[in-house]
ZAMARGU-4260 file (C-alpha; in steps of 0.2 Angstrom, whole numbers, plus 5000, padded with zeros to 4 digits):
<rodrens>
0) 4929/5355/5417 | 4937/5365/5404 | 4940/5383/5399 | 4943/5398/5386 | 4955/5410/5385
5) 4964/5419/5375 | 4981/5423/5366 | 4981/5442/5358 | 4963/5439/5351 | 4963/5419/5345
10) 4954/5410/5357 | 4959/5394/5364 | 4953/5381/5377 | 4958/5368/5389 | 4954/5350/5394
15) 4959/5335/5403 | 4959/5316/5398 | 4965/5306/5413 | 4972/5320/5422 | 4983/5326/5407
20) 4980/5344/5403 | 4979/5347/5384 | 4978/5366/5375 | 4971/5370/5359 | 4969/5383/5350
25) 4951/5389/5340 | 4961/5400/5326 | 4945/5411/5330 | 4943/5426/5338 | 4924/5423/5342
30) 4920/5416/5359 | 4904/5406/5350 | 4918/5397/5341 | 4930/5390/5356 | 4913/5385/5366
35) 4908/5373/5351 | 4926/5368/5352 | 4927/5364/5369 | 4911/5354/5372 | 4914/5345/5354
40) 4932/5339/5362 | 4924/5334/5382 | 4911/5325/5371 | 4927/5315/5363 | 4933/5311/5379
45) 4919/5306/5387 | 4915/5294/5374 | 4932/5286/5377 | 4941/5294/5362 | 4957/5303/5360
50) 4955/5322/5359 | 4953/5328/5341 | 4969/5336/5345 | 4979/5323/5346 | 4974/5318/5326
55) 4977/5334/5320 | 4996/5332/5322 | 4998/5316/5312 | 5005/5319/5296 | 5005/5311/5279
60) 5026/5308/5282 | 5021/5296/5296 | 5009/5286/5289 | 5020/5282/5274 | 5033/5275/5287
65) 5018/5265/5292 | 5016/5258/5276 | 5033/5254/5270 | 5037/5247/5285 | 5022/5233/5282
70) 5028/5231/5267 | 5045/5227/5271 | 5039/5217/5285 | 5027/5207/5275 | 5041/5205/5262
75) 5032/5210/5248 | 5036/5209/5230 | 5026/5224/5224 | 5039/5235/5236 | 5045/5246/5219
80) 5027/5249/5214 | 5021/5257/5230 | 5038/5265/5231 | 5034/5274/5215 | 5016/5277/5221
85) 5021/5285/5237 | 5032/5295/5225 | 5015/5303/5216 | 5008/5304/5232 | 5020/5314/5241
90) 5019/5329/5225 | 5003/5333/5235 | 5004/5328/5251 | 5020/5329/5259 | 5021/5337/5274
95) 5004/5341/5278 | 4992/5336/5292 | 4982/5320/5290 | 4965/5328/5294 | 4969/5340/5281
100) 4970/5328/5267 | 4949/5326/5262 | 4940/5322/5251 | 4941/5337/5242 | 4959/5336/5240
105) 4958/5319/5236 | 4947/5324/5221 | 4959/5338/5218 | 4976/5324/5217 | 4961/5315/5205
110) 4959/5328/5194 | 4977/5334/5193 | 4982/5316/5190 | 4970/5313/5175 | 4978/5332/5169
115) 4996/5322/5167 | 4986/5309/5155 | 4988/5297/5169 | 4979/5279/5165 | 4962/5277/5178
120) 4971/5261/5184 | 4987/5270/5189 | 4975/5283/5200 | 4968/5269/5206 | 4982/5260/5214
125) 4989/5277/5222 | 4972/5279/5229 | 4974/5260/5233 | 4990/5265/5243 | 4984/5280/5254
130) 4970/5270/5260 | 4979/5256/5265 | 4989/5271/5274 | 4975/5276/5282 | 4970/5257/5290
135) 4986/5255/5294 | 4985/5272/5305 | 4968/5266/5312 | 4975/5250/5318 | 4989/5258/5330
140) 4986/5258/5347 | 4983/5270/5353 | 4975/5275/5333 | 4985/5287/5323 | 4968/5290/5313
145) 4952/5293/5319 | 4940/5292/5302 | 4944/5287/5284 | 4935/5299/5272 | 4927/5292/5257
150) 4940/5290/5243 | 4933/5289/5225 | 4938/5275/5213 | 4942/5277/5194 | 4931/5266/5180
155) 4946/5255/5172 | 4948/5250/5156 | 4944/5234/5152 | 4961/5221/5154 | 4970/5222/5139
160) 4967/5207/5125 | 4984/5208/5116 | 4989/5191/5111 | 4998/5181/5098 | 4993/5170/5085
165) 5005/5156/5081 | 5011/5163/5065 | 5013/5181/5071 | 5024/5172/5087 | 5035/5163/5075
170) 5038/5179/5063 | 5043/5187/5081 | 5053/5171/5086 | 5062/5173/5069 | 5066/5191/5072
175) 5072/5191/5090 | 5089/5192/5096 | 5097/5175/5100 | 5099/5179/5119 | 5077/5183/5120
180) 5073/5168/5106 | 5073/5155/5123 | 5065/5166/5135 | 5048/5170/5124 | 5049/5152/5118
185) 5047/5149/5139 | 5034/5163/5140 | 5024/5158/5127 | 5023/5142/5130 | 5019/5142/5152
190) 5012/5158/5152 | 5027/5161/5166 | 5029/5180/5170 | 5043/5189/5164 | 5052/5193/5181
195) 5049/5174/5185 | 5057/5168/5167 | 5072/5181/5169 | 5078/5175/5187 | 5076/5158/5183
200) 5090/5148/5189 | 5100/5131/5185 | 5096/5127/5203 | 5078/5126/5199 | 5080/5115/5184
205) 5079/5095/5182 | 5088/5092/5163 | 5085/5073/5169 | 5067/5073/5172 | 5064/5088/5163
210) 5054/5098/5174 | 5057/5115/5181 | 5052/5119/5199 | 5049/5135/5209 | 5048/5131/5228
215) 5037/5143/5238 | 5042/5162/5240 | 5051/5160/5226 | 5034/5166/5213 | 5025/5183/5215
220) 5010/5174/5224 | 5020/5166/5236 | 5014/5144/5230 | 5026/5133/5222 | 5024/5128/5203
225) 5031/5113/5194 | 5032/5115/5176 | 5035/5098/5163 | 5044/5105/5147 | 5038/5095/5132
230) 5052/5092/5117 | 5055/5111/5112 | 5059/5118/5129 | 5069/5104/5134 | 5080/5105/5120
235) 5083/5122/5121 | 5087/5123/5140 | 5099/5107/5136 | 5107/5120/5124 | 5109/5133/5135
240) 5117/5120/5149 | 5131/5116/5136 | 5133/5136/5133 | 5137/5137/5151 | 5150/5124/5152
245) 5160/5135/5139 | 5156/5153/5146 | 5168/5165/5154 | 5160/5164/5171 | 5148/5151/5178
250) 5131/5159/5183 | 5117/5154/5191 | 5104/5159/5179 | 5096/5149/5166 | 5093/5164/5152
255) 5108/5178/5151 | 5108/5196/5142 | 5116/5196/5127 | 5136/5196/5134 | 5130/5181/5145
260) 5136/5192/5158 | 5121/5194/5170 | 5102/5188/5170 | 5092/5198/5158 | 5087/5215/5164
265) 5079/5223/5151 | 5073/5219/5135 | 5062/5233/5128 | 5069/5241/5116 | 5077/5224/5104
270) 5058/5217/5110 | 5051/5232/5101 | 5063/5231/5086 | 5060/5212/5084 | 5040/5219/5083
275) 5043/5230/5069 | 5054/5219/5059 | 5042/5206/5062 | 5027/5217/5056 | 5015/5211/5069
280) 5011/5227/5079 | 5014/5233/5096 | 5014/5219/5106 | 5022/5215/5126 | 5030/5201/5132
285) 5016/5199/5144 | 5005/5195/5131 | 5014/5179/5127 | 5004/5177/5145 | 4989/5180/5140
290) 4991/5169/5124 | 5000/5153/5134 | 4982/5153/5146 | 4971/5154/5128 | 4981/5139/5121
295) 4978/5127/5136 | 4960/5129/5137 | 4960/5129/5117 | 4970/5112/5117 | 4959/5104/5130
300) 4969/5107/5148 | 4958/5107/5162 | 4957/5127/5169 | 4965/5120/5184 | 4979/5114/5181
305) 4983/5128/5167 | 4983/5138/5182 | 4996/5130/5190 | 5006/5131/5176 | 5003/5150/5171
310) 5006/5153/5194 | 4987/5161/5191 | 4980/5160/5210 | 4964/5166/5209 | 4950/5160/5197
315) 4944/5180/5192 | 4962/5186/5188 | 4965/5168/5177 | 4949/5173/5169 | 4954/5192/5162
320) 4968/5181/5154 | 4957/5168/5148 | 4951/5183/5135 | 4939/5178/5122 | 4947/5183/5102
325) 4941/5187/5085 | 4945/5170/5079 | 4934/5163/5093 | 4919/5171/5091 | 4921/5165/5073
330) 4923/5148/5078 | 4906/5150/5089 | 4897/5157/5072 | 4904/5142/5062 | 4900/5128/5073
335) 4882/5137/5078 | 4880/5137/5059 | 4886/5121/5059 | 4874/5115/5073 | 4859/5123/5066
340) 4859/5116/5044 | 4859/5099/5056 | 4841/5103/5064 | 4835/5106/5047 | 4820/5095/5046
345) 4818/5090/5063 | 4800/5096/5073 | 4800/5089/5088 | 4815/5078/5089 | 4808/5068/5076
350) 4819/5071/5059 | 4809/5070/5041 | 4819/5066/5025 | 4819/5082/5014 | 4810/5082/4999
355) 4796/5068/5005 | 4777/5069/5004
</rodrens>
């Protein structure tokens, strides 16, 4: 059995789990409060649980260990994004209890978040990231965390539907630094991602077959992709091979920053440049993504095995790229306006020359 007693005037109790004394204190000074207490915490243990107690010193610190450390286990590519999430995280939570954090302060983060014009998505993938702290922290044995409170998603935006027109890609092509001309060529044409296009290597290229191979673990979803180049690509990769014979030092990636020096790194600000010279808008370079997908449906490519070109591994995130466009929707018009002046005269099936008794 338990007991109360006291310290100046807080109350506190005692119990056992399997023998092992454990002390607790009520931060009361009313008797009524450390009974409830008591009998809440032999309730616990006598259900087979861990003492409250034992919860209540978990700490937000640890469970990021948790987390990094399945991530870095699990090898996973996303590692600077829930690095920078843990970051926004920790402005709030740092150093405090686990059983502290609910789902009012979880509001609290929400709303101070949307205060710093934050984007819904970006909440939503730091919310992502504590929960997933959370599970990890209910799956320890023995349990680190005892009940996950409810944790409020954000509405998104609808996915982005920036995308080039041929025209508005070759005004960009023409405006572009030599060094990024071959690279958005790449990208616009496979739909590749530009971390994949950038660490590219001659290792992974066949000049003589003309195919470009990524084994497994080499792409962000982990499958291997084999890509044909058709005339254009070819030529220019054949171009870049004869660079490299005549370079100061031979490296292993296919497309260099503009010193041929080092892969590319970071190509923002000409990108940007390149878009305003051009006169075709804000645009990103994951949009040549978006627009790669859109040209192999329009062209006739089966959606399969456009997705194994573009690395798209599941159908619902292929079809947020697979984005409908104005010039679409006026095809639709056209060819329904097209479809219907051809049923003129028909009832039934049955068409009647125009303009006879």
């Amino acid at each position: 059995m338990g007991s109360i007693y006291k310290r100046g005037e807080t109350y506190w109790i005692k119990y056992y789990k399997n023998g092992k004394p454990y002390r607790e204190t009520t931060k009361s000074e009313k008797e009524a409060d450390a009974k409830r207490l008591l009998k809440k915490r032999e309730g616990e243990i006598a259900n087979g649980k861990l003492p409250g107690v034992y919860f209540d010193k978990v700490t937000f610190d640890e469970l990021v260990e948790l987390l990094l450390a399945d991530y870095r286990n699990n090898n996973r590519k996303s590692m600077m994004r829930i690095e920078f999430c843990i970051d926004r995280l920790k402005e709030s939570f740092e150093g405090m209890c686990i059983v502290n954090i609910d789902s009012r302060k979880i509001q609290a983060y929400i709303e101070k978040r949307l205060s710093e014009k934050v984007t819904n998505g970006t909440i939503n993938r730091e919310l992502s990231a504590y929960k997933r702290m959370l599970t990890l922290g209910s799956r320890c044995t023995p349990p680190k965390v005892d009940k996950i409170p409810y944790i409020q998603k954000l509405k998104e935006n609808p996915p982005r539907k920036g995308f080039f027109e041929h025209g508005d890609f070759l005004a960009l092509q023409d405006k572009l630094p030599e060094h990024l001309q071959g690279p958005a060529v790449f990208g616009y044409k496979t739909g590749w991602r530009l971390s994949e296009i950038a660490s590219l290597k001659w290792s992974q290229v066949d000049l003589f077959q003309g195919v470009v191979i990524l084994n497994p673990g080499e792409t962000k979803n982990d499958e291997g992709r084999t890509v044909y180049l058709d005339q254009e690509l070819l030529a220019i990769l054949k171009g870049l091979w004869e660079d490299r014979k005549h370079g100061t030092a031979i490296l292993p990636w296919v497309f260099l920053n503009e010193d041929g020096t080092d892969r590319i790194r970071q190509l923002r600000r000409p990108w940007q440049t390149a878009c305003k010279r051009a006169k075709i808008g804000n645009r990103l370079f994951h949009d040549l993504r978006r627009t790669a997908v859109r040209n192999m449906i329009r062209s006739g490519i089966p959606e399969r095995v456009a997705m194994m070109i573009s690395g798209h591994k599941t159908r619902s995130v292929f079809d947020r790229y697979n984005i409908v466009s104005d010039t679409d929707l006026k095809l639709a018009a056209q060819k329904q306006e097209t479809y219907l002046k051809s049923q003129m005269g028909t009832i039934s099936g049955t068409i009647h020359e125009l303009g006879k008794n």
